[in-house]
C-alpha positions as CSV (number, residue, x, y, z in Angstrom):
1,X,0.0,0.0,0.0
2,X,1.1,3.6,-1.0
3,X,1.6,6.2,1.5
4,X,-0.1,9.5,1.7
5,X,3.4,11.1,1.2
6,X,4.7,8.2,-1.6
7,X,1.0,9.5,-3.4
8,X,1.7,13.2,-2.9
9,X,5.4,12.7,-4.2
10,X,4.5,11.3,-7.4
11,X,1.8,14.1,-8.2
12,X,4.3,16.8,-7.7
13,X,7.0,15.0,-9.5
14,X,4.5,14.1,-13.0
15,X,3.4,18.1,-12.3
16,X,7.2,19.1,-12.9
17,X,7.8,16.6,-15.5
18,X,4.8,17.8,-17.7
19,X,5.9,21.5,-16.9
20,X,9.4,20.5,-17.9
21,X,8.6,18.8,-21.2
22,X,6.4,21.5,-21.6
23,X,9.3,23.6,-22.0
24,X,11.3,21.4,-24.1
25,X,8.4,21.4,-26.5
26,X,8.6,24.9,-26.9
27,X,12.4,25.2,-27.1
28,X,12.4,22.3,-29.7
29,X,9.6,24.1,-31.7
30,X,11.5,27.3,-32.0
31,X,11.1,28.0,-35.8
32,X,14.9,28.9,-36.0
33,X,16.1,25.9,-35.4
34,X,14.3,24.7,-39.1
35,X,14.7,28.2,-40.5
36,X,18.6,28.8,-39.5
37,X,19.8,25.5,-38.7
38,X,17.8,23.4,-41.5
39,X,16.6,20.6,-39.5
40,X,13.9,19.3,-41.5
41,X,10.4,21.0,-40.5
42,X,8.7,17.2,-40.4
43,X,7.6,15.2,-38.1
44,X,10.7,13.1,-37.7
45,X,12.4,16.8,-37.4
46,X,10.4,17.9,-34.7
47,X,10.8,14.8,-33.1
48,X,14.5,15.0,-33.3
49,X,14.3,18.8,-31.5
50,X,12.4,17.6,-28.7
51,X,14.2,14.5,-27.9
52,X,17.1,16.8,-28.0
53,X,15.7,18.8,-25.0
54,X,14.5,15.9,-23.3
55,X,17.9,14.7,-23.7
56,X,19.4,17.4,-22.1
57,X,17.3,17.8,-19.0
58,X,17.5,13.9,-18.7
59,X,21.3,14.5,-18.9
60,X,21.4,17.4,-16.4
61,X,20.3,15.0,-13.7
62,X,21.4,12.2,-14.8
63,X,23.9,11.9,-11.6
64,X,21.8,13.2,-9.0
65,X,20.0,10.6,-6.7
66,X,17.1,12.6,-5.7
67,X,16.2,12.8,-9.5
68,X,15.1,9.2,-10.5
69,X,11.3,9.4,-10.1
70,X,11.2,12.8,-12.0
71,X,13.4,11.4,-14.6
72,X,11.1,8.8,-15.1
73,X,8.0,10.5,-14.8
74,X,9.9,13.0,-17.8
75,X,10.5,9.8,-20.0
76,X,7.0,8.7,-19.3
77,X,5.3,11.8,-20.2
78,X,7.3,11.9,-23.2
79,X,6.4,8.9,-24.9
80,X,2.7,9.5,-23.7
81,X,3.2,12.2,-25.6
82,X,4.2,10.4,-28.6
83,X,1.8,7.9,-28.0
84,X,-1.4,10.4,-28.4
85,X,0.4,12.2,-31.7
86,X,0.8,8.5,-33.2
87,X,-3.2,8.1,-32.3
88,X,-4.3,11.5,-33.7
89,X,-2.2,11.0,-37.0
90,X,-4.4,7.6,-37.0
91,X,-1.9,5.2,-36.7
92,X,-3.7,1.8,-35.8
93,X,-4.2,0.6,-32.1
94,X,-2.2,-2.1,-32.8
95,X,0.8,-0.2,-34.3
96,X,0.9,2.1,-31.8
97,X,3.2,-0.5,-29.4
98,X,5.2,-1.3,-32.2
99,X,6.2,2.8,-32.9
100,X,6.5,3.4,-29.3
101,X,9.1,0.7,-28.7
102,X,11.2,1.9,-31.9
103,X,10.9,5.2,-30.5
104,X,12.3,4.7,-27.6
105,X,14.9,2.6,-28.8
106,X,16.2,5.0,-31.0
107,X,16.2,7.7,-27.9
108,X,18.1,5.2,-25.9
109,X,20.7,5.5,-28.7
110,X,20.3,9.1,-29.1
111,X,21.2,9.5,-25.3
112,X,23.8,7.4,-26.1
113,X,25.9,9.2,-28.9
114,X,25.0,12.7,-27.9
115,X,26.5,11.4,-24.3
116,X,29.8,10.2,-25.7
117,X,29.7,13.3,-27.9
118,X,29.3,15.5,-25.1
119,X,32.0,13.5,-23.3
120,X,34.4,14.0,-25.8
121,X,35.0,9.7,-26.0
122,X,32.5,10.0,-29.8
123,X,31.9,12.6,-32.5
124,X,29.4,15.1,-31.4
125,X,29.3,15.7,-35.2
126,X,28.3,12.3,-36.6
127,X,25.3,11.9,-34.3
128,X,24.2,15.5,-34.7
129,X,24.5,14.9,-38.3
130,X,23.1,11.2,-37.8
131,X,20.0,12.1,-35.8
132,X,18.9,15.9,-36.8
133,X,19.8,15.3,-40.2
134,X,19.6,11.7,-41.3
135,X,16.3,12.5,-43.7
136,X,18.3,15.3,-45.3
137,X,20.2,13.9,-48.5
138,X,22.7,17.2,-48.6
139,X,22.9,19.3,-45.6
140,X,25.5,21.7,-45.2
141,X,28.5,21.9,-43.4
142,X,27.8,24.9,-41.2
143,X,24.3,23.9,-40.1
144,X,25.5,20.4,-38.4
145,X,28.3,22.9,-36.9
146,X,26.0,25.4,-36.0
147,X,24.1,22.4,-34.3
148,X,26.8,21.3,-32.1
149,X,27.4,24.7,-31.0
150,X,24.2,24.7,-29.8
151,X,23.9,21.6,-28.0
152,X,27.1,22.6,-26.6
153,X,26.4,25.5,-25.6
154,X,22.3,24.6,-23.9
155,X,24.7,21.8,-22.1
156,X,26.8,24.3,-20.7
157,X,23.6,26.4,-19.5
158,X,21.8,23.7,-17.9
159,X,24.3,22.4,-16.2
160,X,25.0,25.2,-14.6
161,X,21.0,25.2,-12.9
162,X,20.1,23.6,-9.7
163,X,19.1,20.2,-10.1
164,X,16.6,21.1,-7.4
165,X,15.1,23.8,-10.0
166,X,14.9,21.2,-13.1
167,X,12.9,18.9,-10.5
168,X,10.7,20.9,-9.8
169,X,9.9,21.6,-13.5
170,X,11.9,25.3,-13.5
171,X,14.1,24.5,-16.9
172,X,15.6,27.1,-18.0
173,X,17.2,27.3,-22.0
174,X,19.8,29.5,-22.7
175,X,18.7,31.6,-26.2
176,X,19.0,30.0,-29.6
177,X,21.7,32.3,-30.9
178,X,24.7,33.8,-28.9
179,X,23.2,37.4,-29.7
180,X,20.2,37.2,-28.0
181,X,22.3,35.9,-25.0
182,X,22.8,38.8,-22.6
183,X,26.1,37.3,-20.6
């Protein structure tokens, strides 16, 4: 049996987790990244951007003990997320499994090689180039670099937040372009 705190817990920490998707959704809509950087303005390309985010609070935390249940509850409302846009684009019940579990595959690998990127032990480049570009047959140099200096640079700026903050849904991005950035 649950306890009235264990119940109370979990509400606060799917509350953060939906506000903190919430604003990885937003950051990963930003029209500049499909205007400026050319990631492909498709589905798959707007998947890509928010798994990105995702990826990035996910990271953030990653190393924090207290963080577990609201890094679940952030996976979970992901992929409940992809689950109801699968639905409305009328993708069969019975498909629906199927394209969740590939989904979450291929984040798993995305974590994965932007991790070892990050790290420095892989080439940030290949799975920028890999995951936000794979659909596009020529994409040019500078966007993938452009990219990288982002992800760089948004890793730099969360890492520097509170994990408290992140867990209780307060993400903050740093801005798209260095000249909006008022450091």
């Amino acid at each position: 049996m649950m306890s009235i705190t264990g119940l109370f817990g979990q509400k606060a920490e799917k509350k953060a987790a939906h506000e903190a998707y919430n604003l990885a959704v937003a950051q990963g809509r930003l029209p500049f990244f499909y205007a400026e950087h050319r990631v492909p303005d498709t589905l798959d390309g707007r998947f890509e951007m928010i798994a990105l985010h995702v990826f990035l609070i996910l990271r953030r935390i990653k190393n924090d003990r207290q963080s577990g249940a609201f890094a679940q509850a952030l996976f979970d409302v992901f992929f409940a997320d992809m689950d109801r846009g699968l639905r409305e684009l009328g993708t069969g019940d019975l498909s629906v499994g199927k394209q969740i579990k590939l989904m979450a595959t291929g984040f798993y690998g995305r974590i994965a090689a932007y991790d070892a990127g990050l790290d420095g032990t892989a080439d940030l480049e290949a799975a920028v180039r890999r995951n936000l570009y794979g659909t596009v047959a020529d994409i040019d140099q500078s966007a993938v670099e452009a990219a990288v200096a982002y992800l760089r640079r948004q890793w730099a700026f969360l890492d520097a937040q509170s994990s408290d903050e992140i867990r209780q849904g307060r993400v903050r991005f740093a801005p798209v372009t260095l000249e909006e950035d008022p450091r």
